[in-house]
SEKE-556895 format. One record per residue (C-alpha): residue in one letter; z, y negated, x negated. Coordinates in steps of 0.25 Angstrom, whole numbers, padded with zeros to 4 digits, always signed. Each point is the difference from the previous one (the first is absolute). Layout:
BEGIN
AZYX ...
% end
This chain:
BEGIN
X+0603-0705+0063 X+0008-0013+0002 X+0002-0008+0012 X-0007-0010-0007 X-0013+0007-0003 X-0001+0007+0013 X+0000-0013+0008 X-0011-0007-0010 X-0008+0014+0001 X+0001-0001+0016 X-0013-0007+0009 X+0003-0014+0003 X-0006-0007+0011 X-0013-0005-0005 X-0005+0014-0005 X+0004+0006+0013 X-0008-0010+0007 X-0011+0002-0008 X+0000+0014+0002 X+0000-0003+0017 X-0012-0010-0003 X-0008+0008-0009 X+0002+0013+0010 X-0006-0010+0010 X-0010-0008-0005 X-0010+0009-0007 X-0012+0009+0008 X+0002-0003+0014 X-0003-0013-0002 X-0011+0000-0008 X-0007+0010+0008 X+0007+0000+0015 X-0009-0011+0005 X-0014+0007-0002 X+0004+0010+0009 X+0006-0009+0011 X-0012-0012+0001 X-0009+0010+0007 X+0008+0004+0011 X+0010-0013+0002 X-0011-0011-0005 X+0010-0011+0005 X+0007-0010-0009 X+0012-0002+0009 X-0001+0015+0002 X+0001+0003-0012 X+0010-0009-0004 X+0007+0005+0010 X+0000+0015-0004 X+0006-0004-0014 X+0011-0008+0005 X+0004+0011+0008 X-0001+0008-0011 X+0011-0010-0007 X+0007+0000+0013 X+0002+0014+0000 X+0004+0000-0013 X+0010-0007-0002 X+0006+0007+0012 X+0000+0012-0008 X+0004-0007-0012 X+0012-0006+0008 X+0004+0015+0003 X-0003+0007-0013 X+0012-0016-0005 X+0010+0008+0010 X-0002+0013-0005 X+0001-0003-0015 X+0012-0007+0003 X+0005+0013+0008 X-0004+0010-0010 X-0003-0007-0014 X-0005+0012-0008 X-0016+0002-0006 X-0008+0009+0009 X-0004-0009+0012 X-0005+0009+0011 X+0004+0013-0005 X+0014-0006-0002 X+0002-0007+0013 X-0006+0010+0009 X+0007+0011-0006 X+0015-0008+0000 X-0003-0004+0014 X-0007+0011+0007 X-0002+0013-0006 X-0003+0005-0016 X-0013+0006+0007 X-0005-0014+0002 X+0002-0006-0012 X-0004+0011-0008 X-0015-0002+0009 X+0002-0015-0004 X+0001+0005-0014 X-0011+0008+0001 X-0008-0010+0006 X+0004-0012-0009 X-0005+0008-0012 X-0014+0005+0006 X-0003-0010+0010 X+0010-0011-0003 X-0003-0002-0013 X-0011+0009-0008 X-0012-0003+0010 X+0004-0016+0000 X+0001-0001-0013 X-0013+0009-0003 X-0006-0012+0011 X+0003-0011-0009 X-0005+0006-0011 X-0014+0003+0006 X+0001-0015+0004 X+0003-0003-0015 X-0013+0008-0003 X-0009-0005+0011 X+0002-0015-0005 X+0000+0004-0013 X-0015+0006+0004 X-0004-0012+0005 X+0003-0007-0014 X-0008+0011-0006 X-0007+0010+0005 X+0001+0010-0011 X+0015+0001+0003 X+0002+0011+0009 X+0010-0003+0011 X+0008+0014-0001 X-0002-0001-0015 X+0008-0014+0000 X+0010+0004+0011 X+0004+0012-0008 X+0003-0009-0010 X+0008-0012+0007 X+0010+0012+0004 X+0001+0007-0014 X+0002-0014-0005 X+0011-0003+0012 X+0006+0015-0004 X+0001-0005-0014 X+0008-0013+0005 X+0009+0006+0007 X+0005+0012-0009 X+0009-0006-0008 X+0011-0008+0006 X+0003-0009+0013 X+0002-0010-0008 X-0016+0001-0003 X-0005+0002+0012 X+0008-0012+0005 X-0007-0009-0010 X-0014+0008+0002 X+0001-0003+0016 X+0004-0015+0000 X-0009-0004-0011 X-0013+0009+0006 X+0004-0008+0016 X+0000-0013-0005 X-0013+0002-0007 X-0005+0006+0013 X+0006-0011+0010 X-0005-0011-0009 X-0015+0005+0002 X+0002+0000+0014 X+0007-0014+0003 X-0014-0006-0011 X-0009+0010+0010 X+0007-0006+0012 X-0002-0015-0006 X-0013+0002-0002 X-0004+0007+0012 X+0006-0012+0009 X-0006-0013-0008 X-0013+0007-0005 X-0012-0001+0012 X+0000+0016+0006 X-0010+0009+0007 X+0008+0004+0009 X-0003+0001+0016 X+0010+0006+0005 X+0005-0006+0015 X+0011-0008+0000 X+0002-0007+0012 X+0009+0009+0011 X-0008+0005+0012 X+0010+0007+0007 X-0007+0007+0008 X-0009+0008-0011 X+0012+0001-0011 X+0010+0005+0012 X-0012+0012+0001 X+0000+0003-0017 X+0015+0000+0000 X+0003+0012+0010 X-0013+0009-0004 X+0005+0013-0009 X-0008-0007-0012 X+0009-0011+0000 X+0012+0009-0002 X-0007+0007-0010 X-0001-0011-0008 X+0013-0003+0001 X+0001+0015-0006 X-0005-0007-0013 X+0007-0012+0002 X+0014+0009-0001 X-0006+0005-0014 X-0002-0012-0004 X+0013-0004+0003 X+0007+0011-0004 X+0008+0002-0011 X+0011-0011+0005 X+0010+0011-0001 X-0003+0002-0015 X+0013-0006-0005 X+0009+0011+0008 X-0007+0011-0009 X+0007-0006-0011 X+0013-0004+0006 X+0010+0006-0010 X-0008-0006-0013 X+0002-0014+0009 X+0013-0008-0005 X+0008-0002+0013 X-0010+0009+0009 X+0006-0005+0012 X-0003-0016+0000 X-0011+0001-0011 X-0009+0012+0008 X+0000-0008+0014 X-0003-0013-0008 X-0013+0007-0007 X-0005+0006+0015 X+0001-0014+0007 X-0005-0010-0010 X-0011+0011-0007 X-0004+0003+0015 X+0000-0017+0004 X-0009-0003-0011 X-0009+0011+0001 X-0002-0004+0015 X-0003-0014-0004 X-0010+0003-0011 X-0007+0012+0008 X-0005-0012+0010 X-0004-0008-0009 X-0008+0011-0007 X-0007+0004+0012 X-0002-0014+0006 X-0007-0003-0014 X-0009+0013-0001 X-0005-0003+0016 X-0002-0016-0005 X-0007+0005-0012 X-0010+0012+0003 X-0008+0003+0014 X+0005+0012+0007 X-0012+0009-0001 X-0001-0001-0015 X+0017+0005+0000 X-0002+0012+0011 X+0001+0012-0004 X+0004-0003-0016 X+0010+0001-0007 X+0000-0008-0011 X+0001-0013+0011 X+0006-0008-0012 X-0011+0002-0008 X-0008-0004+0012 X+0008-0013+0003 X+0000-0005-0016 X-0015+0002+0000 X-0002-0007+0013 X+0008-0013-0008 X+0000+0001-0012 X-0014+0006-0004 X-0004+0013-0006 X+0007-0003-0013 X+0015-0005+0008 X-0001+0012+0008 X-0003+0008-0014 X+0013-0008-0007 X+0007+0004+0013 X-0001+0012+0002 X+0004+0004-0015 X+0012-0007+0001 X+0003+0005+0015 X-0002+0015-0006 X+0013-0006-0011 X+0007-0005+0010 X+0000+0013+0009 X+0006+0008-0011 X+0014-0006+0005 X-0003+0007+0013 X-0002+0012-0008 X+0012-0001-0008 X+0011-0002+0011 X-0006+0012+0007 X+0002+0007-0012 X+0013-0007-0005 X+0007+0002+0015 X-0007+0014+0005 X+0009+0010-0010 X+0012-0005+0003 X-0002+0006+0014 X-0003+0013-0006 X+0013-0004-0010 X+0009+0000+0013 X-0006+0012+0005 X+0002+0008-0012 X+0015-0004+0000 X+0004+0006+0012 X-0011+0013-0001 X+0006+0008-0012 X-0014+0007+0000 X-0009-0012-0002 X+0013-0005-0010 X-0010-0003-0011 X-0007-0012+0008 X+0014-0005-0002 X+0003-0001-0015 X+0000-0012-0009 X-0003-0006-0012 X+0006-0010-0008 X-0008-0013+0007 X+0006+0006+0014 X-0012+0005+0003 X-0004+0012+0008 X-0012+0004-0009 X-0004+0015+0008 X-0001-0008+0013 X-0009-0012-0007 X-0008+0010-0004 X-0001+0008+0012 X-0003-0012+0009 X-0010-0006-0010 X-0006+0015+0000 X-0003-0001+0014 X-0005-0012+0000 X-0010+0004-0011 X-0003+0013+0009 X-0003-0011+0012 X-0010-0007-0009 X-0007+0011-0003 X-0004+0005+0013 X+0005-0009+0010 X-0008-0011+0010 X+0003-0013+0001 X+0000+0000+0016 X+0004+0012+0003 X+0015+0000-0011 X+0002-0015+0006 X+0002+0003+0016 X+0006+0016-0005 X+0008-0007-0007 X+0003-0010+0010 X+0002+0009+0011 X+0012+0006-0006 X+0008-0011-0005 X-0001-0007+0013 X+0006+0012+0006 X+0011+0001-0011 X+0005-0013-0002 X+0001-0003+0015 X+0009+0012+0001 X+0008-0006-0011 X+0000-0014+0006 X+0005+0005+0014 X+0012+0008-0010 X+0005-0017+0000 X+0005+0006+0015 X+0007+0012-0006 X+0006-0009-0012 X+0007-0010+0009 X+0007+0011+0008 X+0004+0008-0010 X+0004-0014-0008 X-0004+0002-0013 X+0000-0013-0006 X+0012-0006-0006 X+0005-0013+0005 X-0009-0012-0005 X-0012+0008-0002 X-0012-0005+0003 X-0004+0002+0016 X-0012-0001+0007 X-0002-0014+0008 X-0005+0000+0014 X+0005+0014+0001 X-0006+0010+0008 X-0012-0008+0000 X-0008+0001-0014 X+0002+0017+0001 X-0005+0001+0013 X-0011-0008-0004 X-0004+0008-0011 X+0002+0012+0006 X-0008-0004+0013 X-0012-0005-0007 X-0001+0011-0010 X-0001+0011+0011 X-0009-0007+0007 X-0010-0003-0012 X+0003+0015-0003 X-0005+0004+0015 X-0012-0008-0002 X-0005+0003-0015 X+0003+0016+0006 X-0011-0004+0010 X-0010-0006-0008 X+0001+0006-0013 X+0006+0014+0004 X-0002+0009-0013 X+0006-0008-0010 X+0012-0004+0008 X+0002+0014+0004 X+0000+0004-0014 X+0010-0010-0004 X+0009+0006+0012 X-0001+0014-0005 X+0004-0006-0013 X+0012-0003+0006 X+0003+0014+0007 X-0003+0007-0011 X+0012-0007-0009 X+0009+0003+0010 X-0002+0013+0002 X+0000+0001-0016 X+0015-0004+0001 X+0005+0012+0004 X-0005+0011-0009 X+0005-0008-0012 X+0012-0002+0006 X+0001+0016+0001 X-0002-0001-0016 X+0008-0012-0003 X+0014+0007-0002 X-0007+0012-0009 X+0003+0001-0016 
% end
């Protein structure tokens, strides 16, 4: 291949970027705020919770900039923790990136997909119409990167124009909503520091997560080390804004009985203002819209498992390619899963499992910005974090302690997502006892 088609067949900016917002924007925010109103029914509170959730972030997003400018090579986790601690560590993260990282979240969108695409007609069965958005996300992305480039950024723009119109006509339209929004310190100061709120700060971190996406991708990225920092920190920014506004116009729209406890709060909201028919409209074009979700989970996951198969000669397979660049066992292994978690999975349960254990892994990878700097990875010029050492040990502090307290409340699932963990680490070593055999 020639200079010249290798640089026009590498990610460019705007698709990597999409790929960071489309691995955000997707189900957390279109289901999050039916499971927080109950527990925090504060405006400021609430608010509150998913600027934090921005905050923290963009911390990690800041971290994960460093990192790829230190080690500018696809994997993300698996890749950084192994270089930068041990191979055990990133083969976990490997592990964990492909069950839990990326199979279960993309099996949530697509039972979001379903869920709206129910509320348009009943006679669509959710798991019916999820299983489909990943088969048609697979069949994007088989091909070529150059595809799945042009699938991601035409499939975000769709969606982020549907949420700007939502967001318009949230704001101008007269809502239901009666959500408090004048401060009383006293009673937001009590919500804030009870375990429910850091729960829900659990499922604002889903919701948020996916700004590491464009690291996954990081050697299909023309110039990896300024182009992947620039997709964390302007994907993550945007996300941030729009997730307030989002929220701030589902509260003004809906009363806070009618969004507790479901999860199709969007639905909810577009009924409450736009009628029965607008909330119908809505909600099919929301179900489109979340197929970008679904399609950068899909697109990003196998390049982890790519990585992975690279440097374990037994999994060797998960690393081949075809002509398009694309590594088509791991595509349909991850895609695989995820049809698995739509099967059998529920809702709840996969989103704080799931939770539980990406928190854990990518403070761990975040707290490697520590190990990166002494080691001094990164090449003069490369991108640093600012305000270094404070945006890490912001991440890190937060995320332990939203840990601790989703471990107090909701200790089963949490638990399971822990033992997740252990058990891919413990996996290393007997494959590693293999890995040199004919």
């Amino acid at each position: 291949m020639s200079e010249t088609q290798e640089t026009r067949d590498k990610v460019k900016w705007l698709p990597a970027t999409a790929l960071v917002v489309a691995s955000m924007v997707g189900t957390g925010v279109f289901t999050s705020l039916g499971f927080q109103v109950g527990a925090v029914p504060s405006g400021p509170a609430l608010m509150l919770l998913w600027l934090l959730g921005g905050l923290i972030a963009l911390c990690g997003a800041l971290s994960y900039a460093e990192l790829a400018a230190a080690i500018p090579r696809s994997g993300g986790e698996y890749r950084f923790l192994g270089v930068l601690f041990h191979p055990s560590l990133g083969w976990a993260a490997g592990v964990l990136s492909l069950v839990i990282g990326f199979a279960a979240p993309a099996a949530l969108a697509a039972l979001a997909l379903g869920g709206y695409a129910h509320k348009v007609a009943d006679w669509l069965p959710q798991r019916g119409v999820a299983a489909a958005a990943l088969l048609l996300a697979l069949a994007a992305h088989l091909r070529s990167v150059r595809i799945s480039a042009r699938f991601q950024t035409v499939t975000t723009v769709l969606k982020l124009a549907l949420i700007v119109g939502f967001i318009g006509a949230a704001l101008v339209l007269p809502g239901k909503g009666d959500v408090r929004w004048t401060p009383e310190f006293s009673t937001d100061w009590k919500l804030v520091t009870q375990p429910a709120f850091a729960v829900s700060l659990l499922f604002v971190f889903y919701a948020y997560s996916g700004w590491n996406a464009a690291v996954y991708i990081a050697e299909e990225v023309e110039r990896p080390r300024r182009t992947v920092a620039m997709a964390l920190l302007a994907g993550t920014g945007m996300v941030t804004a729009l997730y307030l506004l989002v929220n701030a116009a589902f509260l003004k729209a809906a009363p806070l009985k009618e969004m507790a406890g479901v999860l199709e709060v969007g639905h909810v909201a577009a009924g409450a203002v736009l009628g029965t028919r607008g909330a119908t409209v809505f909600s099919g074009m929301l179900s489109i819209g979340l197929m970008a979700s679904v399609s950068a989970l899909v697109w990003a996951g196998p390049r982890v498992m790519a990585a992975v198969g690279r440097d374990l000669p037994v999994l060797g397979g998960l690393a081949r390619l075809n002509a398009g660049g694309v590594p088509v066992r791991a595509t349909l292994l991850v895609s695989g899963l995820a049809l698995g978690f739509v099967a059998v999975g529920d809702f709840g349960n996969i989103l704080t499992y799931t939770q539980s254990g990406l928190t854990l892994c990518s403070t761990l990878t975040v707290a490697g910005v520590f190990r990166a700097r002494k080691l001094g990875l990164a090449p003069e010029g490369a991108f640093r974090c600012p305000w270094y050492p404070l945006p890490p040990l912001v991440f890190v502090t937060l995320s332990l302690v939203a840990l601790a307290w989703s471990f107090a409340v909701s200790p089963k699932p949490t638990s399971a997502g822990f033992c997740t963990c252990l058990a891919a680490w413990l996996l290393y070593f007997p494959l590693v006892m293999i890995r040199s055999r004919p």
